[in-house]
N, C-alpha and C positions, 0 to 999 in steps of 0.2 A: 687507543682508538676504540671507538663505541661501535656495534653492531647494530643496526638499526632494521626488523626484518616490516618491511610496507603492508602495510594495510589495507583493508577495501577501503575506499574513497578517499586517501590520503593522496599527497603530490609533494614535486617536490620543494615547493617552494613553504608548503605546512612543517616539512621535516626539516629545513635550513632554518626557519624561524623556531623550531622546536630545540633544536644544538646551537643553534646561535654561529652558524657555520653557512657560508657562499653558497649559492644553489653552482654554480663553475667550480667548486671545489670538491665537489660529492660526483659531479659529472664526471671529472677527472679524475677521480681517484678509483671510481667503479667506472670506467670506460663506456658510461650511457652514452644510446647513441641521441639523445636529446635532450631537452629539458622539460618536456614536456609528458613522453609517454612513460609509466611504471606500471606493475603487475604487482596485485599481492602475490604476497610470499616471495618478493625478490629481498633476500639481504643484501642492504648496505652496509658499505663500512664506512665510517663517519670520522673523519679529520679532525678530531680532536686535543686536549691536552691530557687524557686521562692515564693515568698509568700503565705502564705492562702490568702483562697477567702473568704469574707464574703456577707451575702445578706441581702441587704435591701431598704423598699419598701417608698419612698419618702411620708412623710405627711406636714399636714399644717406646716408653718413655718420653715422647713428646709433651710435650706442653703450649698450649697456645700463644703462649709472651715469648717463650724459647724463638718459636717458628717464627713470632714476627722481628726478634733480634737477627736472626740467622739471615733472613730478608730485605734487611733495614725497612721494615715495617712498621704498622703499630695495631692492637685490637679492632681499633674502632673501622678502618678501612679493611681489615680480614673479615670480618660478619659483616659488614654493607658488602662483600663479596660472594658471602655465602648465606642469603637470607633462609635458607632451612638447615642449618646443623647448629646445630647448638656449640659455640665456642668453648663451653666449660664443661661438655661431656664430650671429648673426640673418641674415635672408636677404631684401632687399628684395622688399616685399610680403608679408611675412607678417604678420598683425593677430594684436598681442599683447592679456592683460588687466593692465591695471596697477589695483592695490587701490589708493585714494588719497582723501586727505582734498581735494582742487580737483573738486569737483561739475560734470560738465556744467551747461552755462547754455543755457538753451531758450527760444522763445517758442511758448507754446501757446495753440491758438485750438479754445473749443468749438463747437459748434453745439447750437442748442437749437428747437425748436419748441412754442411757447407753447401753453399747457393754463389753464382754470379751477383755481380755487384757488391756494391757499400752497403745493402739494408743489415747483413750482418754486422760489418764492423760498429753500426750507428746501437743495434743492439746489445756489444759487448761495454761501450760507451755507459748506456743507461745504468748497466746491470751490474758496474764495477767493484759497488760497494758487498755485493749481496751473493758474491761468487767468491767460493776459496779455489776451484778446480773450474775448468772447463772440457772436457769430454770432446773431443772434436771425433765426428764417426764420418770415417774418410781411409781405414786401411782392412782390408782383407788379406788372403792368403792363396798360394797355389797349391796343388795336388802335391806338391811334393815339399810346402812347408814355407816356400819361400814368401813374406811378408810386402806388399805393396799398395802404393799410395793411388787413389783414383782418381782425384783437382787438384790442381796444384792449393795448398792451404799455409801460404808461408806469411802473407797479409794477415789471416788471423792468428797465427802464432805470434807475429809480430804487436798487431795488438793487446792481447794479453799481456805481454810482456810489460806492454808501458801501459797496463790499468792496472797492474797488481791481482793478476789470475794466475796463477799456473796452468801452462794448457798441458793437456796429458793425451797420449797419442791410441786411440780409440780404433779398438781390433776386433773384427766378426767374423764367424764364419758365412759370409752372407753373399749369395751370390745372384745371378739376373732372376734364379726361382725361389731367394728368401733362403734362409737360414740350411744350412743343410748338413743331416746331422751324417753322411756319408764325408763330406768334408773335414769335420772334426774327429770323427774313427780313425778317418787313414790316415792324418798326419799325427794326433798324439797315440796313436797307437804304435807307431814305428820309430826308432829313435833317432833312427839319421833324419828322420823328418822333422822330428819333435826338436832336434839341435839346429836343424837350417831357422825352423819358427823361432828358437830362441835367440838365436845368434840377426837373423835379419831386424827383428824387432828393435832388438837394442841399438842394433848399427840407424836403424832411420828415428829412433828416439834421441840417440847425441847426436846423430848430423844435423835432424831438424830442431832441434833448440826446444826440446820437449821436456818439461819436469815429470814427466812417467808416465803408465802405460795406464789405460783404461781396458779394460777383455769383458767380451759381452756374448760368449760362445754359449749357446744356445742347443737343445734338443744334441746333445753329446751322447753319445749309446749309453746307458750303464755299464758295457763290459768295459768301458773307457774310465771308470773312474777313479783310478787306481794313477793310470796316464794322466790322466788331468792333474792330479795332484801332484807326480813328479813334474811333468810342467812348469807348474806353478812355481816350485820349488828351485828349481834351475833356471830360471824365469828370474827370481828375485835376486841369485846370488849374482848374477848377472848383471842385472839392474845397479845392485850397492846400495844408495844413499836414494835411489829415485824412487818414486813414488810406486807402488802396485797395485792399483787399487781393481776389484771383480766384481762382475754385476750375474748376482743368481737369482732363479725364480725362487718364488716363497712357495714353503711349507709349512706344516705344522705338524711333520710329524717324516720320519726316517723312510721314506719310500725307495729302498735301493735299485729296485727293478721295473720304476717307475720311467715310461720315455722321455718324459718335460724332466722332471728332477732327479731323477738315479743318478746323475753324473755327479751331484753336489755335496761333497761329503762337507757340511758345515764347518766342522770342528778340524778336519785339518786344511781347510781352506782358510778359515782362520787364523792358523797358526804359519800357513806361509806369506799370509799379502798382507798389506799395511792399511789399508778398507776393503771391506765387503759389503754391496750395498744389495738390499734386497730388494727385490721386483713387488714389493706391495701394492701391485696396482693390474688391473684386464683381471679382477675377478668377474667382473661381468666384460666378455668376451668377444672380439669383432664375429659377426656369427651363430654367436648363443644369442640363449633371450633376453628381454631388457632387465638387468642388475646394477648393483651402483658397482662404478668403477673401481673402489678402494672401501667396503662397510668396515666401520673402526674397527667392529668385536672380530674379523680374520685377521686385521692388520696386529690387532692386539695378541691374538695367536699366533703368529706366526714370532713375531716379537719375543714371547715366551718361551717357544719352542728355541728358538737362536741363541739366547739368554744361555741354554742349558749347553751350547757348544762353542762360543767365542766372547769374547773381553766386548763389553756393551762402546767403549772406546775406539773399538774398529766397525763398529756394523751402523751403516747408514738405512733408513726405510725409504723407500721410492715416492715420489707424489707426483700424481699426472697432472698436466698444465691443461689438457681435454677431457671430452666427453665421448658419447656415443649417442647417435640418434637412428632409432631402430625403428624399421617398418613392422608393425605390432604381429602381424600377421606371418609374416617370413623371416625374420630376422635377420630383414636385408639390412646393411653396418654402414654408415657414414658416420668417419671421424673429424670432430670440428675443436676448435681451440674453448676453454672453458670462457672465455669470452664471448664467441660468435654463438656458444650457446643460452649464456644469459639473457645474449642482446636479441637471438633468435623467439624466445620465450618472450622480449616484449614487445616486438614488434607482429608477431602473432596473439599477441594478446592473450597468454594461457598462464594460468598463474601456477607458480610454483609451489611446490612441495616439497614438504620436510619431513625424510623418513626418520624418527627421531632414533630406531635402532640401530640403525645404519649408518647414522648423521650423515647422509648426505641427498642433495637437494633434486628433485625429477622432473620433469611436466609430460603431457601429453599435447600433441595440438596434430589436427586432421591435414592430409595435403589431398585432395580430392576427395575420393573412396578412402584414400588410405590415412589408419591411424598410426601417428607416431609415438614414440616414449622415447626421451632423453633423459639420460643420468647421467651428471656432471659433477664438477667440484666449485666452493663458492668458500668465500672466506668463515663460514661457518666448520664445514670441516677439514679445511687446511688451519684452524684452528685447535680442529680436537686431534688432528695427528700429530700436531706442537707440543701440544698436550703429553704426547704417550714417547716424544723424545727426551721431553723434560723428567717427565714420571721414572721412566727409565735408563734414564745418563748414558742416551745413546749420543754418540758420534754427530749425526747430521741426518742430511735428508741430500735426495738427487732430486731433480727436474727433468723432466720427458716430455717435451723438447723446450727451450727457452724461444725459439722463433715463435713458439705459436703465444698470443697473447695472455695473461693473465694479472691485469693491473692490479687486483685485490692482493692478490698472493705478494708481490713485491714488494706495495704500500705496505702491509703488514711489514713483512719482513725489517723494512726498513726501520719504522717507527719503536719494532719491539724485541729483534732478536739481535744481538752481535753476530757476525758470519766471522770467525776466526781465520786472519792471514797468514796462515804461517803451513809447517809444512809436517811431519810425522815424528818431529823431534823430542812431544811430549807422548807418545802411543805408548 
């Protein structure tokens, strides 16, 4: 698939005869709300036959014919790839693009937060191909450890089942006022509490027909992380054969007396769960001022930093399916799906913007008196974070949330990555 970013005075019916591709096929696959209205600077993604893209980062002893065997490549389409590097001087560290018929192979984990009616089930339907894990966030915990469920969610576990998802049973400390890190002290601080948590878990993960546990505990004290980790560890032995997979804020660096991350000791959280997926995403913050939601060079840091504490094979990166659109002046937060924000930018008419250090895309547009700034994600840089799972022979990538729209990101998916079905057999 080709990336197509619009132009001033361009339409779509210039860009369909340009690809040689349906102006209803470019609509539907970037979720335009017409055919009619575009902004520059919006990227398409263009439905094409062209090759995936693979990435990778030149080391000792390479050779360019090497890389394009390794590939089932050939030269001639690696330099129509990389029109500035010179193919007969590579230079270690330099990340080439090779066009190739060998697909990245991922495992991807949604996340879903359960709703009345069918628009979920119609959801898990579309997405069948493109999900290894489904995250379902639907159980909490009492003051005293004990594990419970808050909708009844046996409809989507049943679906999963007959679409070839594993659903995994998705645990917070989260209560009517949000995460609370009193919550998480007092029960993995105390062991009879930390056994009722382990012991309840497991019992509503084989009654309810769960292939394992997703934990997404949040602002944990630091004098808690030592607990956490036993936890964890009595948690999996518990578990056996089933899934463990933990979702921790990102870092780039060991903050043990830090309130958001002191509780995550990487390296033995690593060593007790079967994934670790990291929260690469809310650098720019419900609240703070306007930032891109995920800029590559933290995500690439953070990445680094992880590298140096667990097997690249268990650690997934995070990618937000939204944006943020912030009142410029307060940093009053409205959160919208990265769809309603593209679609927002053209039906206001403001053209988009590519911060190219950042790689990711922004606008501003007036609502009265007041100015707005949105920073969103668009298949440009759900691209370059493709990029840095490949580069890096990570695991996979999560989704927060799969309810909220994101037709690029899918269509990609579909066209260029394998999502691996299967379960922790090869970790």
């Amino acid at each position: 698939m080709t990336v197509h970013v619009v132009g001033i005075g361009e339409n779509l019916w210039s860009i369909s005869k340009l690809y040689n591709v349906s102006m209803s096929s470019i609509v539907s696959v970037n979720g335009l709300p017409s055919t009619t209205a575009l902004v520059p600077g919006l990227a398409l993604l263009i439905p094409d036959d062209t090759l995936p893209i693979r990435a990778y980062r030149i080391k000792a002893g390479d050779y360019s014919w090497k890389i394009a065997q390794q590939y089932n490549s050939n030269l001639s389409l690696i330099s129509a790839a990389n029109p500035e590097i010179d193919m007969n001087h590579l230079r270690i560290g330099q990340v080439i693009n090779i066009p190739s018929t060998f697909k990245l192979e991922i495992t991807t984990l949604g996340f879903l937060v359960p709703s009345a009616g069918t628009t979920t089930l119609s959801i898990l339907d579309s997405l069948s191909s493109q999900l290894t894990y489904l995250a379902i966030v639907n159980y909490s915990f009492t003051d005293e450890g004990f594990a419970f469920m808050e909708i009844d969610d046996s409809a989507i576990i049943t679906k999963c089942n007959q679409v070839n998802i594993t659903p995994l049973l998705m645990l917070r400390n989260f209560t009517a006022k949000g995460f609370s890190s009193e919550l998480a002290g007092r029960v993995l601080g105390n062991s009879t509490y930390r056994q009722n948590l382990v012991a309840s878990i497991v019992n509503l993960t084989t009654t309810r027909g769960f292939g394992g546990v997703s934990l997404d505990l949040e602002f944990i004290p630091p004098v808690n992380r030592n607990d956490f980790n036993l936890f964890l560890k009595e948690l999996k032995t518990q578990l056996g054969g089933l899934i463990l997979q933990v979702n921790v804020h990102a870092k780039a660096e060991d903050l043990p007396t830090n309130r958001i991350v002191g509780a995550y000791d990487y390296a033995a959280i690593g060593n007790a769960v079967d994934l670790m997926a990291i929260m690469t995403i809310d650098y720019g913050y419900p609240g703070g001022p306007p930032e891109p939601t995920a800029p590559i060079g933290w995500v690439e840091q953070v990445i680094l930093y992880a590298l140096t504490k667990l097997n690249p094979q268990k650690m997934l990166i995070a990618m937000a399916l939204y944006g943020y659109d912030k009142v410029a002046t307060s940093n009053e937060t409205k959160g919208l799906s990265v769809l309603a924000a593209q679609n927002q930018a053209i039906i206001n008419g403001a053209p988009i913007q590519f911060d190219t250090t950042a790689k990711s895309p922004w606008y501003r547009y007036w609502s009265g008196t007041n100015e707005h700034v949105v920073w969103f994600e668009d298949i440009r840089s759900y691209m370059e974070k493709n990029k840095l799972i490949d580069i890096y022979d990570l695991v996979g990538t999560t989704f927060w949330q799969i309810s909220l729209p994101a037709p690029q990101n899918w269509a990609y998916l579909t066209k260029n990555i394998t999502v691996v079905k299967k379960g922790i057999e090869n970790i």
